[in-house]
C-alpha positions in Angstrom: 36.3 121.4 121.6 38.1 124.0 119.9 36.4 126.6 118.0 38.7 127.2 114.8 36.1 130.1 114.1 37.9 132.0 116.9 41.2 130.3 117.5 44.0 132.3 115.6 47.6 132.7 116.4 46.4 134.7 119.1 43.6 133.5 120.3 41.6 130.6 122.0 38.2 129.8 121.8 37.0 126.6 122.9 33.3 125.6 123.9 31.8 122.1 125.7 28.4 120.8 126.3 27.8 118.8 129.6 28.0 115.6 131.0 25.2 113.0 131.0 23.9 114.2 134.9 24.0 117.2 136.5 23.7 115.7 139.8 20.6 116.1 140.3 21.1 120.3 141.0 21.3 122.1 137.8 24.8 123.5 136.2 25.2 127.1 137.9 28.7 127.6 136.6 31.9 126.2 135.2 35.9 126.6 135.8 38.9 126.3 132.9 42.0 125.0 133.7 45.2 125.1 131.6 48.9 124.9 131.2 51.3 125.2 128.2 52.1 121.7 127.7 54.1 121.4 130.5 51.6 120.0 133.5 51.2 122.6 135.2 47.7 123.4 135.7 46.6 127.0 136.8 43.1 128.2 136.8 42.0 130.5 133.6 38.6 131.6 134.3 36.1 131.1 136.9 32.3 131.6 137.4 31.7 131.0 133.0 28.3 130.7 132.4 27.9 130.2 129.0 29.1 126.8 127.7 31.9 128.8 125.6 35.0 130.9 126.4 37.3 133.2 124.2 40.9 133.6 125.8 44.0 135.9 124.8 46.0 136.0 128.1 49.5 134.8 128.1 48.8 133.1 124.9 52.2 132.5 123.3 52.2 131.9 119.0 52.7 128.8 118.0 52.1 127.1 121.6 50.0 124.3 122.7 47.7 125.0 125.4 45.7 122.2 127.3 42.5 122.6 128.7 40.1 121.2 131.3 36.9 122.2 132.0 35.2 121.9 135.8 31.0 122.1 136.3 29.7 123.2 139.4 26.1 122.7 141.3 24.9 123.8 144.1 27.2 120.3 145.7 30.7 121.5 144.0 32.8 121.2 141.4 32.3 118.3 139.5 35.7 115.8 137.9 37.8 117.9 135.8 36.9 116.5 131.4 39.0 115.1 129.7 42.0 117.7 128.2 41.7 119.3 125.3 45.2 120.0 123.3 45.0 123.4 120.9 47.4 124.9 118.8 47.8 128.8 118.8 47.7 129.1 115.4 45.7 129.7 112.2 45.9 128.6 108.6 49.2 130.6 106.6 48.0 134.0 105.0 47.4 134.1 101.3 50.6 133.3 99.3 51.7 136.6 96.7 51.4 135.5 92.9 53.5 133.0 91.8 55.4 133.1 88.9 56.5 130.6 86.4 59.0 130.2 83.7 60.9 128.3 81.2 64.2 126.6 82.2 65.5 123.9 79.6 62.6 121.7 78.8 60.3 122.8 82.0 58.5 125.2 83.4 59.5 126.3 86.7 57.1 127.8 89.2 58.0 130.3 91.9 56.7 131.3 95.2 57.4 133.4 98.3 56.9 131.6 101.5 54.0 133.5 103.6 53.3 133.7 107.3 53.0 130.4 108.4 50.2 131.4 110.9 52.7 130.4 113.7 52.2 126.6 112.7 55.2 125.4 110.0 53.8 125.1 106.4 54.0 121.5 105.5 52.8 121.3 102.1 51.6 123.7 99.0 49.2 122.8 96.4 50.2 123.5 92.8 47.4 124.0 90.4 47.7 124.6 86.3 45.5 126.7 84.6 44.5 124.3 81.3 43.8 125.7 77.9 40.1 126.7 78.7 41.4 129.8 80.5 39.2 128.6 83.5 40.0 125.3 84.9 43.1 125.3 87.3 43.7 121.5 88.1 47.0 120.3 89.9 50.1 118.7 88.7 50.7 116.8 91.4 53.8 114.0 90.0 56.2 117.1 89.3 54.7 119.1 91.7 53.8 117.5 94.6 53.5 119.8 97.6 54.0 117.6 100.1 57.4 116.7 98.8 59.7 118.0 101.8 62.4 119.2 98.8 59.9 121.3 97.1 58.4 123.0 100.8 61.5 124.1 101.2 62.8 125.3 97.7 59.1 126.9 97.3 59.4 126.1 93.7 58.7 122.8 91.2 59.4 122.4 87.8 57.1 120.3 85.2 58.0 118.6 81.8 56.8 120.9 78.9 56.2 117.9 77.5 53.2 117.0 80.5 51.7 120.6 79.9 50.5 120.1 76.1 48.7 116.9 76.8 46.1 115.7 79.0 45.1 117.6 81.1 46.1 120.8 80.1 46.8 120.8 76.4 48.7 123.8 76.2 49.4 125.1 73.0 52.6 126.8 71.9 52.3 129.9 72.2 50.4 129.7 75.2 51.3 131.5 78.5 51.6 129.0 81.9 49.6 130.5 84.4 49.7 129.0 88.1 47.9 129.0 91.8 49.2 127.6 94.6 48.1 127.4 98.3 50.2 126.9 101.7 49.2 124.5 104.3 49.7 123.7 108.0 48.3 121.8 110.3 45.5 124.2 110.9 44.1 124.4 107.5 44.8 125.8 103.7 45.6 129.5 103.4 43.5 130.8 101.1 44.5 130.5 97.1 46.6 132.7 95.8 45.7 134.8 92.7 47.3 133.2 89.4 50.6 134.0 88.0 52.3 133.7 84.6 55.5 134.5 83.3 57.0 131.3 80.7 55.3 131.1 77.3 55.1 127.2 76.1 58.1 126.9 73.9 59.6 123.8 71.7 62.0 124.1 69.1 60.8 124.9 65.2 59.2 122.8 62.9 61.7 122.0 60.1 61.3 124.1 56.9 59.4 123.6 54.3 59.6 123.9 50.6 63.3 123.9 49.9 63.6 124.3 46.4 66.7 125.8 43.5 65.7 129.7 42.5 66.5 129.4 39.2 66.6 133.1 39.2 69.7 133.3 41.3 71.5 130.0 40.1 74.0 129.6 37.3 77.1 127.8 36.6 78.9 128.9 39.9 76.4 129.1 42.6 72.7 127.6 43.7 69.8 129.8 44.6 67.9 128.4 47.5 64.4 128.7 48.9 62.5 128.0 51.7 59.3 128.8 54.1 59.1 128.1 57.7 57.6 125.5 59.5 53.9 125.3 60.7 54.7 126.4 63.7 57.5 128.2 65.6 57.6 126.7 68.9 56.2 129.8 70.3 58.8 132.5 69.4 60.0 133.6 66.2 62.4 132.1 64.3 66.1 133.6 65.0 67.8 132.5 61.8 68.6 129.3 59.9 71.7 127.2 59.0 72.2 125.6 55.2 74.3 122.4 55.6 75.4 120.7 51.9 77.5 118.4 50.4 78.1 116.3 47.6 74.9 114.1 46.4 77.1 110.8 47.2 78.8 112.0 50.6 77.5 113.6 53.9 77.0 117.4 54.6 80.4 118.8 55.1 79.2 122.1 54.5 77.2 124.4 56.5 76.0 128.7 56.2 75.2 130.2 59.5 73.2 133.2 60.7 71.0 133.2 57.3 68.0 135.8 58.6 66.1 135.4 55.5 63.8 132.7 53.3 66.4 132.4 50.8 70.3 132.3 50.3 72.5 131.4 47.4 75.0 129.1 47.9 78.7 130.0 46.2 82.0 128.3 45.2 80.5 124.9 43.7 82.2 123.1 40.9 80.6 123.1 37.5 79.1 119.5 36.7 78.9 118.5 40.4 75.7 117.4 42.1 75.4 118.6 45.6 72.7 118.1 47.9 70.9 120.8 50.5 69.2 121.1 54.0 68.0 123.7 55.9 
């Protein structure tokens, strides 16, 4: 059998037990045969002792070697075993940290490829971190890393929407950390360390509070009001946009770019009842 406790992507180590009878003359020694997949069987090692064997020679990365193993008493050799078919290869090396961040309404995470251990990576596994700051659990219908499209982009992308629920919760505010591990046929690389980068972020929360300043209106103009919403959607609020119109019609009016909690409105007809949003 192979021994994946030595095997890497440079060496071999395989180890066997023996058959049911040793013919009746105990086991002095045993001979390994291989060949690189091609049928052509050469001996590797003669006179081996122990019921293991390490090997480096010729060993090519990312090559499948075959193996037969030969045990000898005091009569001969005995029938070769059956073959045994081992990779030259080892799990992928630790991935660098990943990075996420927002694009439209997800949250994209990033990685760079690593060595693949000379065996091609055929998956990744995406984890989350959730709002404990602990628990890492993966996301696995955006972000399935078997998908063939996202092994080879190295990146997924998940609904904002899917992070502040179940499992995660994520708050606004909150930053998106990620872990993700590459996989062969070998084995998972180890996982990487977490990486952040995208801050949850949704639009505002309408205004609140619009109400007349009665200090500011008169006969001419309307003093306005407001406080922000309860929350933000993770970054601060940029500016905000007054649309009005006459209390019978729709808004056909609007004032742009308005940085502050308050703004008069000007030109209005005396006797007129308008109506306001922010």
């Amino acid at each position: 059998m192979n021994n994946p406790a030595i095997t890497t992507d440079s060496v071999i180590g395989i180890s066997w037990s023996d058959g049911v009878s040793d013919g009746d003359s105990a086991v002095i020694d045993y001979r390994i045969s291989y060949d690189q997949s091609t049928g052509n069987w050469v001996t590797l090692a003669t006179g081996v002792t122990d019921k293991f064997y390490t090997t480096t020679v010729s060993l090519i990365a990312g090559q499948t070697y075959n193996f037969k193993i030969e045990a000898r008493n005091t009569v001969g050799y005995s029938l070769m075993s059956d073959t045994l078919a081992i990779l030259v290869a080892q799990e992928p090396d630790q991935l660098a940290v990943p990075s996420t961040e927002i694009v439209g309404d997800y949250v994209k995470i990033t990685w760079v490829t690593p060595y693949d251990g000379s065996s091609s990576i055929t998956g990744y596994q995406v984890t989350i971190r959730q709002n404990d700051d602990v628990t890492f659990t993966e996301e696995s219908t955006n972000c399935d890393g078997l998908d063939s499209t996202i092994v080879t982009d190295h990146s997924c992308s998940v609904l904002i929407s899917d992070l502040i629920v179940a499992p995660f919760y994520l708050e606004w505010g909150d930053s998106v950390y990620a872990k993700v591990t590459a996989i062969n046929v070998i084995g998972n690389s180890l996982v990487s360390d977490e990486g952040n980068g995208a801050i949850i972020l949704t639009i505002p929360d309408a205004p609140t509070d619009l109400a007349n300043d009665a200090t500011v209106t008169t006969s001419s103009q309307i003093g306005l009001t407001w406080n922000e919403g309860a929350t933000n959607g993770g970054a601060a609020v940029i500016d905000y946009t007054i649309n009005y119109g006459f209390a019978t019609g729709s808004y056909t009016n609007s004032i742009d770019s308005i940085t502050a909690l308050s703004n008069p409105v000007t030109g209005l007809t005396v006797g007129v009842t308008y109506k306001f949003k922010v």
